[in-house]
C-alpha positions in Angstrom: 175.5 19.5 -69.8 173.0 16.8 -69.7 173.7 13.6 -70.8 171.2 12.3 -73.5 169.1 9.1 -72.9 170.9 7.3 -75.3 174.3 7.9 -73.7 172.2 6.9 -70.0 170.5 4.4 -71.3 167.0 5.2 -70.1 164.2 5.8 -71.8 163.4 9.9 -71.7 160.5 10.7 -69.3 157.3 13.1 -69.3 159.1 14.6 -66.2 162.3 15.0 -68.7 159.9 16.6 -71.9 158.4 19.0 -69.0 161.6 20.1 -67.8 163.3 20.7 -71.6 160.1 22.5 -72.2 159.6 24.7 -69.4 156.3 23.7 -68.3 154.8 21.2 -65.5 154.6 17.8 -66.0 150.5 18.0 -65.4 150.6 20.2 -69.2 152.9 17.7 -71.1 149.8 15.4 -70.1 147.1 17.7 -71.1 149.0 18.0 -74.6 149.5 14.1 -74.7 145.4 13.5 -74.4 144.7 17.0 -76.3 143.1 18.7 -74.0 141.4 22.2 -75.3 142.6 24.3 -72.8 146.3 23.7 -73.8 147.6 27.3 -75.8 148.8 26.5 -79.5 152.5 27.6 -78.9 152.6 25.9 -75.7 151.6 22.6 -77.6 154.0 23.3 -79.9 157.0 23.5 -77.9 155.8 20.8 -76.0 155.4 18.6 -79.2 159.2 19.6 -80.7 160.8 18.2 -77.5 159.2 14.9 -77.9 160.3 14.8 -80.7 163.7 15.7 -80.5 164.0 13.5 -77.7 161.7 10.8 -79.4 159.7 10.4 -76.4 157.2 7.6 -76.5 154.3 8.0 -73.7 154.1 4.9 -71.3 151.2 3.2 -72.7 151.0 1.0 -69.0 151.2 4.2 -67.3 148.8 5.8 -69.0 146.2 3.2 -68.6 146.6 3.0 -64.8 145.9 6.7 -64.8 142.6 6.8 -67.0 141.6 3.9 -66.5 141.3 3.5 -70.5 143.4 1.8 -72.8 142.1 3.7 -75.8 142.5 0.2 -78.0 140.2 -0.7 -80.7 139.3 -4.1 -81.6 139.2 -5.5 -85.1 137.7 -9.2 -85.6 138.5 -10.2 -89.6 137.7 -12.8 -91.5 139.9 -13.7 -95.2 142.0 -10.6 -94.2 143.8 -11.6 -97.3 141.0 -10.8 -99.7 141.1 -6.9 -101.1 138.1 -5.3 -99.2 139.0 -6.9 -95.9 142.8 -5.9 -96.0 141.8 -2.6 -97.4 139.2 -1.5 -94.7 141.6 -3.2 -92.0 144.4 -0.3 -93.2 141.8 2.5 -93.6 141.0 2.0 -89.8 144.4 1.6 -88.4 145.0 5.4 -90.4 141.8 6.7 -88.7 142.6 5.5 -85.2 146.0 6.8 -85.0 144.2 10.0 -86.2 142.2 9.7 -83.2 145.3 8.8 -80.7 143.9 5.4 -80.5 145.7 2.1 -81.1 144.3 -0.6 -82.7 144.5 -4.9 -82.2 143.5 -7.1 -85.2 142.7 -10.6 -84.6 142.5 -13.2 -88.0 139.5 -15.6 -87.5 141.1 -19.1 -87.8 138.3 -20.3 -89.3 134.4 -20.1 -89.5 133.0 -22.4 -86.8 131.6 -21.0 -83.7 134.5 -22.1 -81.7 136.9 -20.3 -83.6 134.5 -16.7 -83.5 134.5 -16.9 -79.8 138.3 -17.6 -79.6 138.8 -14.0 -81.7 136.2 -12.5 -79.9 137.4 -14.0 -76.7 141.3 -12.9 -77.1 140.3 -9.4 -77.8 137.8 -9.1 -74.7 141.2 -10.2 -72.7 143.3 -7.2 -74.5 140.7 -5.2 -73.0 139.4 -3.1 -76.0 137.4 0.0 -75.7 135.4 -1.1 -79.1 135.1 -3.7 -81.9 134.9 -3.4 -85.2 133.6 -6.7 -87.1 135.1 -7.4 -90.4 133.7 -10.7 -90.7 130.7 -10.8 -93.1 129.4 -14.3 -92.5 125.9 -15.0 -91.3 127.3 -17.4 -88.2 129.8 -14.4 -87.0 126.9 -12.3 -86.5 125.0 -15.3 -85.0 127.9 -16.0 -82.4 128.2 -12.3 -81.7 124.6 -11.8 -80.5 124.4 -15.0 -78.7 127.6 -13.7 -76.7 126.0 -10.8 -75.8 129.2 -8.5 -76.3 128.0 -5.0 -74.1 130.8 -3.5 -75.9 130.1 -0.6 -78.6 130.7 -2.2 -81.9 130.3 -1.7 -85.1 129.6 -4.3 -88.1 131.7 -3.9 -92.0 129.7 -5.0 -94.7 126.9 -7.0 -93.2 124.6 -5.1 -95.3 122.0 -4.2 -92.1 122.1 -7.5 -90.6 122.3 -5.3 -86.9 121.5 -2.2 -85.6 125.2 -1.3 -86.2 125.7 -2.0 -89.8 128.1 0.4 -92.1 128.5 -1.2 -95.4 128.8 -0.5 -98.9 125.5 -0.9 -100.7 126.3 -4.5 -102.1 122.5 -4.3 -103.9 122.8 -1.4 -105.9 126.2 -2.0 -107.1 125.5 -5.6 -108.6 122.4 -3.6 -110.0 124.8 -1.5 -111.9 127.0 -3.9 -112.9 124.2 -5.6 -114.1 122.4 -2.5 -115.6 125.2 -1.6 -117.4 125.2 -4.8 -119.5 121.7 -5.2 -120.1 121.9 -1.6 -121.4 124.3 -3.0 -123.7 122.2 -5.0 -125.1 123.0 -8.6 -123.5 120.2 -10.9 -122.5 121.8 -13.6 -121.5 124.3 -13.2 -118.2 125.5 -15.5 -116.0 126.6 -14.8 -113.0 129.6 -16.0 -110.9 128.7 -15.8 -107.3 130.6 -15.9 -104.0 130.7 -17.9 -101.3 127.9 -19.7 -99.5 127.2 -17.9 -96.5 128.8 -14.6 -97.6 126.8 -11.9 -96.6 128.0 -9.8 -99.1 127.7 -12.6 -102.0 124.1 -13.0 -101.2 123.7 -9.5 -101.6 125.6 -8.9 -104.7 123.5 -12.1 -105.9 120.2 -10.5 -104.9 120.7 -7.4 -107.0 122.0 -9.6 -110.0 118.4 -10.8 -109.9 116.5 -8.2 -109.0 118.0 -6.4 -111.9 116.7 -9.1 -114.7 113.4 -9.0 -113.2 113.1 -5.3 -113.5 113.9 -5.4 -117.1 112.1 -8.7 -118.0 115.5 -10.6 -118.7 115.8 -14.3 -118.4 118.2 -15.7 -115.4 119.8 -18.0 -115.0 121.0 -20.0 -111.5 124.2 -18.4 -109.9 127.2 -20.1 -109.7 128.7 -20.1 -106.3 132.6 -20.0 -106.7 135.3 -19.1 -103.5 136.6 -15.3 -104.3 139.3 -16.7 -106.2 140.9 -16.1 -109.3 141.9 -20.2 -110.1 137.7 -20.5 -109.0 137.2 -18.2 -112.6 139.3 -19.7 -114.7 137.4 -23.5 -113.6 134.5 -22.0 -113.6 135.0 -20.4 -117.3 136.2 -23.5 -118.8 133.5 -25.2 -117.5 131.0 -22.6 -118.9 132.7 -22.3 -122.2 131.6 -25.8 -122.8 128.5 -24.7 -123.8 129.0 -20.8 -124.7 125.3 -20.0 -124.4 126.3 -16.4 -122.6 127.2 -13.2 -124.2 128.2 -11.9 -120.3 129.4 -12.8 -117.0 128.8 -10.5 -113.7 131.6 -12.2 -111.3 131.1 -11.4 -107.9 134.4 -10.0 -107.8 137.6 -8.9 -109.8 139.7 -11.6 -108.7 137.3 -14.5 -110.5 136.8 -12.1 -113.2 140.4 -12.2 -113.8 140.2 -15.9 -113.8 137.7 -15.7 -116.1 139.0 -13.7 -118.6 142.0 -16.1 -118.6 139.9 -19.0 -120.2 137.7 -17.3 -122.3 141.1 -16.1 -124.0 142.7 -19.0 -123.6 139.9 -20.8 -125.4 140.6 -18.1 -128.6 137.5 -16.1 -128.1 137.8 -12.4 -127.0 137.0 -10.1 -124.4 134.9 -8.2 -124.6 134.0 -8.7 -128.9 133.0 -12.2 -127.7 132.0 -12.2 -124.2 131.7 -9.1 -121.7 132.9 -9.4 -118.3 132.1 -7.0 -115.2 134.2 -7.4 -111.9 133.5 -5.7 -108.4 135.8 -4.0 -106.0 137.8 -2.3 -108.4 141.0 -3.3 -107.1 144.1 -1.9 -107.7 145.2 -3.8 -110.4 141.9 -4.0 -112.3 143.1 -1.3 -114.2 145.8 -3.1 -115.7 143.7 -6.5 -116.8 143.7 -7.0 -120.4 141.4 -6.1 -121.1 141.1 -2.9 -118.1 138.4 -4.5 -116.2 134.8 -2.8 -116.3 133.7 -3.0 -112.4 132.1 -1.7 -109.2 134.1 0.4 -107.0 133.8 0.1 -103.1 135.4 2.9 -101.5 137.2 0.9 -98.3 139.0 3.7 -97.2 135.7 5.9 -96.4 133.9 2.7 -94.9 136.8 2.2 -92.3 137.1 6.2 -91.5 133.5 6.1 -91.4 133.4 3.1 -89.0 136.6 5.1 -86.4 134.0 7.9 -86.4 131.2 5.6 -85.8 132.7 3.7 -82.9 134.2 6.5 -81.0 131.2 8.6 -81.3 129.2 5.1 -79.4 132.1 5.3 -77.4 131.5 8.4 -75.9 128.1 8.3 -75.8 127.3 10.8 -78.8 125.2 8.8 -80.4 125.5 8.6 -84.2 123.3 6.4 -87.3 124.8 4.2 -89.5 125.0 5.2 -93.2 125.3 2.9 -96.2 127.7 3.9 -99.3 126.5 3.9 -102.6 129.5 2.1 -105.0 130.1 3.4 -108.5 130.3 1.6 -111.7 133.6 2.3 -113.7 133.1 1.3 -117.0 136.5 -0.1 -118.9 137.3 -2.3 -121.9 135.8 -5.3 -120.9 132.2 -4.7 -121.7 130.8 -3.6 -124.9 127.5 -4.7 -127.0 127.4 -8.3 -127.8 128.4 -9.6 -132.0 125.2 -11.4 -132.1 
């Protein structure tokens, strides 16, 4: 009898799988980078003794060999905000689909010294690809200037490149903003993202383009910082005044914030004001009142992207495509008392 690797101490070996298994240790390879010629039951009975033995292929090893190290790269920006987090997961699924590993690096801030030292770190890790999740006009700036020969692909920078996959940001503020004039309100404010947001400029463009198309006054955007504290501020502040029937917010987290003071000021949502979020996260459901907002769907955009980027990868060529969001109407919209 054999002693197990546990009782050895060493780490079970492809020569160990291929000898469990009855094959060569040239096949345990073939099924390791799933090659086509490889039967089904062979792969099979290949597959069970890795697992039984929990065999891990040596990563080092296997780079040496190919001469590939079958890592993505992922540069994020706010990878605390919803979308970012969101498309950051649906990636990491999608790549370990593929039987490729992927290495996220946080920007540590927004100046260009800070964009080349993400960049930078994952260059060194020796990536296959990037993936940008950084939707600020200067990251884009700092990419092009470092000429990265690398195939990328770009999140949510709403055609800024060649390489753009995004979420239509346009048409979904349209909706949002369709949906209220349809209502019946004619006077919307809108809270805004940040400055240099590629995706706030975007969301604020539609806002606008919207009231033009249907002869509705605007009204200047207010730039806020994605957060909820921002809406609640920001909603006091407007409150003030009260000449609104409905706010578009930029996203659900100010919306939330927003809701907050005008109930906390004693008026209602929506008999008194109407409010419309975008992202439609998770708990946007669960607002009070359910939150009426535009839903991105994250996890397509980031298998999407892995199908993108490997297809650049191996030279197969494939076009970009933009997602159209969808509005979900709640209880936080509804014809205005007046």
């Amino acid at each position: 009898m054999v002693a197990s690797d546990a009782q050895t101490g060493r780490a079970p070996s492809i020569r160990d799988v291929a000898r469990l298994a009855g094959v060569s240790h040239q096949t345990v390879s073939r099924v390791l980078n799933n090659h086509p010629s490889i039967r089904v039951e062979t792969k099979a009975r290949v597959q069970q003794v890795m697992d039984d033995l929990q065999y891990r292929p040596n990563r080092a090893a296997r780079v040496l060999v190919t001469s590939r190290t079958r890592t993505i790269g992922v540069l994020a920006a706010a990878a605390t905000q919803y979308g970012p987090a969101s498309s950051i997961q649906a990636l990491e699924k999608a790549a370990r689909a593929e039987g490729y590993f992927v290495n996220t690096t946080n920007l540590d801030g927004t100046d260009r010294a800070s964009i080349e030292r993400g960049l930078n770190h994952l260059l060194d890790q020796a990536v296959e690809g990037l993936v940008v999740i950084a939707p600020q006009v200067r990251v884009f700036e700092t990419f092009h200037d470092m000429n990265i020969s690398l195939p990328f692909v770009t999140l949510q920078s709403t055609g800024t490149t060649e390489h753009a996959l995004s979420v239509d940001q346009i048409s979904g503020a349209r909706l949002a903003t369709r949906h209220l004039i349809e209502l019946g309100h004619r006077s919307i404010y809108h809270l805004a993202g940040p400055q240099d947001w590629i995706e706030a400029e975007a969301r604020m463009h539609g806002f606008l383009t919207e009231l033009s198309a249907n002869d509705v006054p605007a009204t200047a955007p207010i730039l806020g910082d994605w957060t909820a504290e921002f809406g609640y501020y920001a909603g006091r502040e407007l409150l003030r005044v009260r000449d609104f029937t409905a706010i578009f917010s930029s996203n659900d987290q100010m919306a939330l914030g927003l809701i907050h003071a005008i109930r906390e000021s004693g008026l209602d949502v929506p008999r008194d004001v109407s409010v419309v979020g975008f992202d439609d996260i998770p708990e946007a459901a669960h607002f009070w009142p359910p939150l009426t907002t535009v839903q991105q769907d994250f996890g397509e955009l980031g298998r999407r992207a892995i199908a993108l980027l490997l297809g650049n990868i191996d030279d197969q060529g494939a076009s970009p495509a933009t997602l159209v969001p969808d509005l979900i109407v709640r209880k936080s919209t509804a014809r205005p008392a007046f």
